[in-house]
C-alpha positions as CSV (number, residue, x, y, z in Angstrom):
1,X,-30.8,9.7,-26.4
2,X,-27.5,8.2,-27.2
3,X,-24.5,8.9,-24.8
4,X,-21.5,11.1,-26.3
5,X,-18.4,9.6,-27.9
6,X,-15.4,10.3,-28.0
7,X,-15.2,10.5,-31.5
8,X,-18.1,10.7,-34.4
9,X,-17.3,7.6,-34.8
10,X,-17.4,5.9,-31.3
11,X,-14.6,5.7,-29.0
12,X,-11.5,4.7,-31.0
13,X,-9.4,1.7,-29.6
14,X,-6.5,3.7,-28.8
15,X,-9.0,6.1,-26.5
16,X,-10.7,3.1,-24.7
17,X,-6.9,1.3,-23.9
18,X,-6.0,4.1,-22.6
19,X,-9.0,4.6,-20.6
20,X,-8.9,1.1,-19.1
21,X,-4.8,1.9,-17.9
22,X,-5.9,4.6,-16.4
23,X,-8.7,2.7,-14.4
24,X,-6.3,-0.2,-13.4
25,X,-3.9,3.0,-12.6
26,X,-6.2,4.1,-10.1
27,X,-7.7,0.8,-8.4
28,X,-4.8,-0.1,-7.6
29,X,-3.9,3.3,-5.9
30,X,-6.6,2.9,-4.0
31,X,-6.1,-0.4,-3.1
32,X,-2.3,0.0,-2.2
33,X,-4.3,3.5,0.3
34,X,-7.1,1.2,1.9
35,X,-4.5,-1.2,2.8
36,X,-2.2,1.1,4.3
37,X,-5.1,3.2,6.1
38,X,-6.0,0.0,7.9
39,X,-2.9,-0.5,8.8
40,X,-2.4,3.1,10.1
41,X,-5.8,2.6,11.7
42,X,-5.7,-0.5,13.7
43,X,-1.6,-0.9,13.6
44,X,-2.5,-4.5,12.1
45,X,1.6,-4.6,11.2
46,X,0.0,-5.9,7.8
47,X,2.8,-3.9,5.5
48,X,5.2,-6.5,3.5
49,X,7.6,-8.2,5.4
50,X,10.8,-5.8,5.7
51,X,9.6,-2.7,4.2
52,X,10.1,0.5,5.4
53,X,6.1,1.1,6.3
54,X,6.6,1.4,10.1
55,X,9.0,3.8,9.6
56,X,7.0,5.9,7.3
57,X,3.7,5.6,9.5
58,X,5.5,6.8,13.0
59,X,7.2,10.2,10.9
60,X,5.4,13.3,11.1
61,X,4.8,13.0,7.0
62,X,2.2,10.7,7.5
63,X,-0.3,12.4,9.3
64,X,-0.7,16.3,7.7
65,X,-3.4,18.1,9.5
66,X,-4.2,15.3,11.4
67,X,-5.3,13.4,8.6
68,X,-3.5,9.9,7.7
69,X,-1.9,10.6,4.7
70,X,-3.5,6.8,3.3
71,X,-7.1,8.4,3.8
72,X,-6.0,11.2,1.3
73,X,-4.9,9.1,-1.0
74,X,-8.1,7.1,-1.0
75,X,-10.2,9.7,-1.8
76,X,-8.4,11.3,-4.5
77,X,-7.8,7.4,-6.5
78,X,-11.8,7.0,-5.6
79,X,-12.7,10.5,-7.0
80,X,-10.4,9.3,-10.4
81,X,-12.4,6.1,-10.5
82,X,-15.6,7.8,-10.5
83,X,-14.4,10.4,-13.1
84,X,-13.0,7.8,-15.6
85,X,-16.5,6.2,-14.9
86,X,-18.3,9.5,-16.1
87,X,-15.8,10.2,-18.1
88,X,-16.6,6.7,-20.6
89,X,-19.8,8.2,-21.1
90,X,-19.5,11.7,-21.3
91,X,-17.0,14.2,-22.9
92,X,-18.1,17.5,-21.1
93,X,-18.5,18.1,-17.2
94,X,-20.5,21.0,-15.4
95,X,-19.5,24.3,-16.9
96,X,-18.0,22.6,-19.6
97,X,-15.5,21.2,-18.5
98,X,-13.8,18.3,-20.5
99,X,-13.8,14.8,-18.8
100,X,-10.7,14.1,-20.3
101,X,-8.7,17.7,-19.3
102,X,-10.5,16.5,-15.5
103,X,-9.1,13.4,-15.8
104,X,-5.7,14.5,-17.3
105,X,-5.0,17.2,-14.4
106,X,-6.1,14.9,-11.5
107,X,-4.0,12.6,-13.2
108,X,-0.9,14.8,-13.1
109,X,-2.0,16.2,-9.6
110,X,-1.5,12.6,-8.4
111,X,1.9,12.1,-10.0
112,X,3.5,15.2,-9.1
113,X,2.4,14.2,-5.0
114,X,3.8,10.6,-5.2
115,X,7.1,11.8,-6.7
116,X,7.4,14.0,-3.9
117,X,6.2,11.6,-1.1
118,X,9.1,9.3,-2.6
119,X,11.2,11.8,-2.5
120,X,10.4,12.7,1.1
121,X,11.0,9.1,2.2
122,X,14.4,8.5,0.1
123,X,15.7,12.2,1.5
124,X,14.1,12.4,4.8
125,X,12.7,10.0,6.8
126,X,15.1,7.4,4.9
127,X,13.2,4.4,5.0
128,X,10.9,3.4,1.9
129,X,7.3,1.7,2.3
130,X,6.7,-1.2,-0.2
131,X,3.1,-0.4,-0.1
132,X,3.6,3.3,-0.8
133,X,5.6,2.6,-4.3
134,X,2.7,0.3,-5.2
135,X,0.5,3.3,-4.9
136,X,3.3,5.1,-6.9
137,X,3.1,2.4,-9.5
138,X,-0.6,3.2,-9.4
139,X,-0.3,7.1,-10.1
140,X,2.3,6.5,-12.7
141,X,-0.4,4.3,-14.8
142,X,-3.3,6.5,-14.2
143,X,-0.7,9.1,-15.4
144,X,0.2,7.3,-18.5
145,X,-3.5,6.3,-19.6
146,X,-4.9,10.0,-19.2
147,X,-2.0,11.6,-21.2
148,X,-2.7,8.7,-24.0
149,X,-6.8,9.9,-23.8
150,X,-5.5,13.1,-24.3
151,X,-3.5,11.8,-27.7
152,X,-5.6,9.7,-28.7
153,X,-8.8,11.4,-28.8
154,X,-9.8,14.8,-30.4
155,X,-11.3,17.5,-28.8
156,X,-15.6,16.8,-28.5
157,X,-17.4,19.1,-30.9
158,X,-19.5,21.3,-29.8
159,X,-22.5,19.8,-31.2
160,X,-22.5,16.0,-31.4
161,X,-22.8,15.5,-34.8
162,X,-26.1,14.4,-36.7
163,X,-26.6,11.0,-36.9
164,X,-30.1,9.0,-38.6
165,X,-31.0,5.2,-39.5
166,X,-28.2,2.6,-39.6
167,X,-25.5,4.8,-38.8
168,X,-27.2,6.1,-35.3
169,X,-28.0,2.9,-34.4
170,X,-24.8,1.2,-34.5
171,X,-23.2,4.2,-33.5
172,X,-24.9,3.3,-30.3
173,X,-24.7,-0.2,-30.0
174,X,-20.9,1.4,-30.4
175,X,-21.5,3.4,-27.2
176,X,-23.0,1.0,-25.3
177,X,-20.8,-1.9,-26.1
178,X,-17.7,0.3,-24.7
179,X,-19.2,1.1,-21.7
180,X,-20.3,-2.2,-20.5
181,X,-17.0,-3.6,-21.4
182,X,-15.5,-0.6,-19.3
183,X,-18.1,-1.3,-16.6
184,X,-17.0,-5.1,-16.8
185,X,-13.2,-4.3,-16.3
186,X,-13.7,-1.8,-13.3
187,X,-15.8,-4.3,-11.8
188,X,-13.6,-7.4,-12.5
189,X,-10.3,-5.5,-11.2
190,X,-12.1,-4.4,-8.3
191,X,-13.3,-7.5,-7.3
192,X,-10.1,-9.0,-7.7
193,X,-8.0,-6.5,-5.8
194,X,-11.1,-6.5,-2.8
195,X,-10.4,-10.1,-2.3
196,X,-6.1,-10.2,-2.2
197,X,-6.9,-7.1,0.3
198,X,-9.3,-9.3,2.1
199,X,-6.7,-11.9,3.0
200,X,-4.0,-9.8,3.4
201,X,-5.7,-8.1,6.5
202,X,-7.7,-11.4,7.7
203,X,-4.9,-13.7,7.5
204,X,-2.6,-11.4,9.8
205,X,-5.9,-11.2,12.8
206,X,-6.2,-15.1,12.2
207,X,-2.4,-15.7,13.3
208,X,-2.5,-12.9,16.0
209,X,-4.8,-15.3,17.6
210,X,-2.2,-17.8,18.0
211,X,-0.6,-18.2,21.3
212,X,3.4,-17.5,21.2
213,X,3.2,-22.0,21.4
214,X,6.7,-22.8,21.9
215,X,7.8,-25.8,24.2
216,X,8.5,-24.3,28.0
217,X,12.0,-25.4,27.9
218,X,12.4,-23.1,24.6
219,X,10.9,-20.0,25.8
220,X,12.5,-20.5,29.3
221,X,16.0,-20.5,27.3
222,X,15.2,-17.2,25.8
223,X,16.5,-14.2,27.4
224,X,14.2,-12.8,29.8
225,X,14.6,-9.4,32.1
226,X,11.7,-7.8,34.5
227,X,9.3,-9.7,37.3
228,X,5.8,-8.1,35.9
229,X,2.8,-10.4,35.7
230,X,2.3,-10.3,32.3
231,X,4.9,-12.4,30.1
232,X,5.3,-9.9,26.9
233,X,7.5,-11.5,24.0
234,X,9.0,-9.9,20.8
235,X,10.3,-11.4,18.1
236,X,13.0,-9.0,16.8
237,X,16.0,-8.1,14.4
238,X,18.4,-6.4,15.5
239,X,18.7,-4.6,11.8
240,X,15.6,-3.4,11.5
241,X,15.4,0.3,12.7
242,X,11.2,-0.1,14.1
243,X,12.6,-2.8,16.6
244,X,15.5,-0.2,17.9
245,X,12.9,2.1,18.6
246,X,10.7,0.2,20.3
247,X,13.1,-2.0,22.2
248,X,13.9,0.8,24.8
249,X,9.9,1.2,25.0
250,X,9.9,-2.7,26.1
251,X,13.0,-2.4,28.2
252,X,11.1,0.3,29.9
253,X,7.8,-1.3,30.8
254,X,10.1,-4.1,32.1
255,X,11.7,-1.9,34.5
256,X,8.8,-0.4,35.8
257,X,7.6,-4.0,36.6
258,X,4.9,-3.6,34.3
259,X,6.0,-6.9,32.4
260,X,8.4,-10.2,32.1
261,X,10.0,-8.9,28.8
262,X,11.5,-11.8,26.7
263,X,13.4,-11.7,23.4
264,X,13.4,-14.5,20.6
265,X,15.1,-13.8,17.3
266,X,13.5,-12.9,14.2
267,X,16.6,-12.1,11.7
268,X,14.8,-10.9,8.3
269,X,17.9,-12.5,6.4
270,X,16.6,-11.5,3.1
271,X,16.8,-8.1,3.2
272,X,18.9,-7.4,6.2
273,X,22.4,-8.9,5.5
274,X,23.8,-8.6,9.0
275,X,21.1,-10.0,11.2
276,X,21.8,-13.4,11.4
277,X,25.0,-12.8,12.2
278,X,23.9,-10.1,14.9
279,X,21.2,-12.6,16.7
280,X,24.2,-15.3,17.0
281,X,26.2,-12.7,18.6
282,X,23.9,-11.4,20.9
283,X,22.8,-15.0,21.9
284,X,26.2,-15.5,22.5
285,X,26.3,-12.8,24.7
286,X,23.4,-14.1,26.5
287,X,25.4,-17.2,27.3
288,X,27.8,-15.9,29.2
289,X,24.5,-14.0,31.3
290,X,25.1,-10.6,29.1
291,X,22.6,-10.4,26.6
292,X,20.6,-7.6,27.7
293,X,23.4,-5.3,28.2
294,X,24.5,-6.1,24.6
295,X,21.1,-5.6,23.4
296,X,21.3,-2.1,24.0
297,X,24.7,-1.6,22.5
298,X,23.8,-3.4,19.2
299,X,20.7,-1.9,18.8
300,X,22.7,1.7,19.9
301,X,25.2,1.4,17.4
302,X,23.1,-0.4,14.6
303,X,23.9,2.8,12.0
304,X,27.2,2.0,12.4
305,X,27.0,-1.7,11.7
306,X,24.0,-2.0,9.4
307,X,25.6,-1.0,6.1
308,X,29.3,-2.8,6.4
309,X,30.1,-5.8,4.4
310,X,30.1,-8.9,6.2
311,X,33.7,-9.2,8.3
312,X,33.6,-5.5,9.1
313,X,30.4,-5.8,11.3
314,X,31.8,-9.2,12.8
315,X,34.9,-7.2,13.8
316,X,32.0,-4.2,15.7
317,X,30.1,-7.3,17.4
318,X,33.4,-8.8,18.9
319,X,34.2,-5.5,20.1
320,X,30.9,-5.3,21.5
321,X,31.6,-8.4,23.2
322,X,35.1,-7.4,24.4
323,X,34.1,-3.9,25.8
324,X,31.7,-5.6,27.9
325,X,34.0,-7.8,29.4
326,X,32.9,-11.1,28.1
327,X,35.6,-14.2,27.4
328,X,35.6,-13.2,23.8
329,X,37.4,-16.8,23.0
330,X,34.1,-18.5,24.7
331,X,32.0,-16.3,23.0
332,X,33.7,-16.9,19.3
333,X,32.1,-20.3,19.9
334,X,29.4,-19.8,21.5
335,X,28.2,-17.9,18.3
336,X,28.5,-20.9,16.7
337,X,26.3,-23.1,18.8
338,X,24.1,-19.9,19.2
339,X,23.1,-21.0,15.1
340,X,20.4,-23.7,16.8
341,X,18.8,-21.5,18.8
342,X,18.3,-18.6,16.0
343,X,17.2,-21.3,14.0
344,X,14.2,-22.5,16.3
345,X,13.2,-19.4,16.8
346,X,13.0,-18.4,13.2
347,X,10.7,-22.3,12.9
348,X,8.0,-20.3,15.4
349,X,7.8,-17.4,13.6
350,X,7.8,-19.5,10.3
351,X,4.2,-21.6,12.1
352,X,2.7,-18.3,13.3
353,X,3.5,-16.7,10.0
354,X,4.5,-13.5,11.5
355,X,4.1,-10.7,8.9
356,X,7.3,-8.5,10.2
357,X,9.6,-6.9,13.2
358,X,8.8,-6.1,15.6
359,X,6.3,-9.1,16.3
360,X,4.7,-8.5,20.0
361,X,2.8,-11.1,22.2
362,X,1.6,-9.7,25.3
363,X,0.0,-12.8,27.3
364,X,0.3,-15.0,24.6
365,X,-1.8,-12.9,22.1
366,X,0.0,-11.1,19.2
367,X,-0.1,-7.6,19.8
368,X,-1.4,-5.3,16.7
369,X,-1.5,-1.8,18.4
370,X,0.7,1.6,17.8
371,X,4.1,0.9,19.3
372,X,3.6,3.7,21.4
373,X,4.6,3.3,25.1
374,X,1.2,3.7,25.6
375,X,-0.3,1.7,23.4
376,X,2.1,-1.0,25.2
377,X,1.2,0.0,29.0
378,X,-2.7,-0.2,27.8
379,X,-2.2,-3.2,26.5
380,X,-0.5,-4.8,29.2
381,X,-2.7,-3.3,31.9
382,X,-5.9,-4.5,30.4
383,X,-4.9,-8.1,29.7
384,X,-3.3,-8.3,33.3
């Protein structure tokens, strides 16, 4: 027996375009969730360089009842897969119900929580994931394709109508060509999006393999603090509001001699417009044997100095320097010589193509666990 149409006719164009945004809508809403639930799961640090994904993962928004927020999102783009699936080959559900009103109202379901997960990180938590608008992106498509089913098809009849001869038979041929061209496009996309989520989370465990690798004279120049028998290393920008949280964590296990904590610079200068300049002045710092103490004042004040324009956060890190006591003439040009040492720095984490900041080696292996003080003491107990 032939499969139902959308239409006496066969699935009008219109219909089946819509049908395939709506599929692309949803695989890549649940590729954007897999990634981030891996990432929430093993703490791979896998999120795009810069974005706001830390942030979001360590608020209390991310995990309601327990549950990580990614795993919900997972299931609800993988139930819209399977019901745009069913729904190419069948206009009614159990009870009746149409595919298309299904696939309509899950649709808006979707849309209605992404706007107000947005919302939540733009008002509240203030700090936007990357990944998370990509699974917005996603809802907004599956959005757009069911509302253009709802258009573009008619409501089923009742009672499929009669067909007998020639008509029935390419009628079906109709049918079946749709579906397997539907079939063909889900399983293309997937395929596609399966492999760019393959590398993205392989690539990052193959580089955290990597030993930190800089010469001895390099890392010995770094600024170091603590006498514990595990070396632990993080790359850091002092703009970026996942490394202020952490860096007290660090500065903590090195007072407890837990670790030998030492800091190399990792300015994201693309999207953080002050953290060159903030590296050079807290290396400068560190060359009149100061750094650590200014570490915690720039990272203490970074709210302040974040969002000024260029010569108005120059004018905070001199004070910095002065209200610590430092030869601020020496340390105007030792800023300036402080550009080499950024710059190396910037070269390692360039060869060991870090993903983001924080970056944490713990006896030379990159560390990929919750930066959780815990997570860090763990860490550092087991490998020592």
């Amino acid at each position: 027996m032939a499969a139902e149409s959308d239409s006496s006719s066969g699935p009008p164009r219109e219909a089946t375009a819509a049908r395939r945004l709506a599929m692309l809508g949803a695989l890549l809403g649940a590729f954007a969730s897999a990634y981030l639930l891996i990432d929430y799961a093993w703490g791979s640090g896998i999120c795009l360089t810069g974005s706001g994904c830390d942030v979001v993962r360590q608020s209390p928004f991310a995990y309601p009842l327990g549950v990580p927020m990614p795993a919900l999102g997972l299931a609800f783009y993988t139930a819209c897969v399977i019901l745009l699936l069913v729904g190419a080959r069948r206009d009614r559900l159990a009870l009746g119900i149409s595919t298309r009103a299904a696939t309509t109202a899950m649709a808006a379901v979707g849309l209605l929580a992404m706007a107000a997960l947005t919302a939540i990180e733009l008002a509240v938590i203030r700090a936007v994931c990357s990944t998370c608008l990509l699974s917005a992106v996603g809802s907004v498509l599956l959005a757009a394709g069911a509302w253009r089913m709802v258009r573009a098809s008619p409501n089923p009849p009742d009672e499929p109508p009669r067909r007998t001869g020639r008509a029935r038979r390419e009628a079906e041929a109709c049918e079946q060509g749709e579906w397997q061209g539907f079939v063909r496009l889900t399983a293309a996309a997937t395929s596609v999006l399966a492999v760019v989520l393959a590398g993205l989370v392989v690539l990052p465990v193959l580089s955290s393999d990597r030993a930190v690798g800089a010469a001895p004279d390099e890392v010995a120049a770094r600024p170091r603090t603590g006498e514990g028998p595990m070396e632990l290393v993080v790359f850091s920008d002092f703009q970026c509001p996942a490394c202020a949280r952490v860096a007290p964590m660090l500065r903590l296990l090195a007072a407890e001699g837990s670790v030998t904590l030492v800091y190399r610079y990792f300015p994201l200068t693309g999207i953080h417009a002050n953290a060159l300049a903030a590296a050079q002045a807290a290396e400068a710092a560190h060359r009149q044997g100061a750094f650590w103490a200014y570490h915690d004042r720039i990272f203490a004040s970074q709210s302040v100095w974040s969002g000024l324009g260029a010569d108005a956060a120059d004018a905070i890190f001199e004070q910095l320097a002065s209200d610590l006591g430092l030869n601020v003439e020496r340390w105007r040009l030792d800023r300036v010589a402080a550009a080499d040492s950024v710059a190396a720095d910037l070269a390692t984490t360039a060869r060991l193509a870090l993903p983001g900041t924080p970056s944490i080696f713990i006896g030379g292996i990159r560390y990929t666990g919750p930066n959780t003080i815990d997570g860090l003491r763990a860490a550092a107990g087991v490998r020592g």
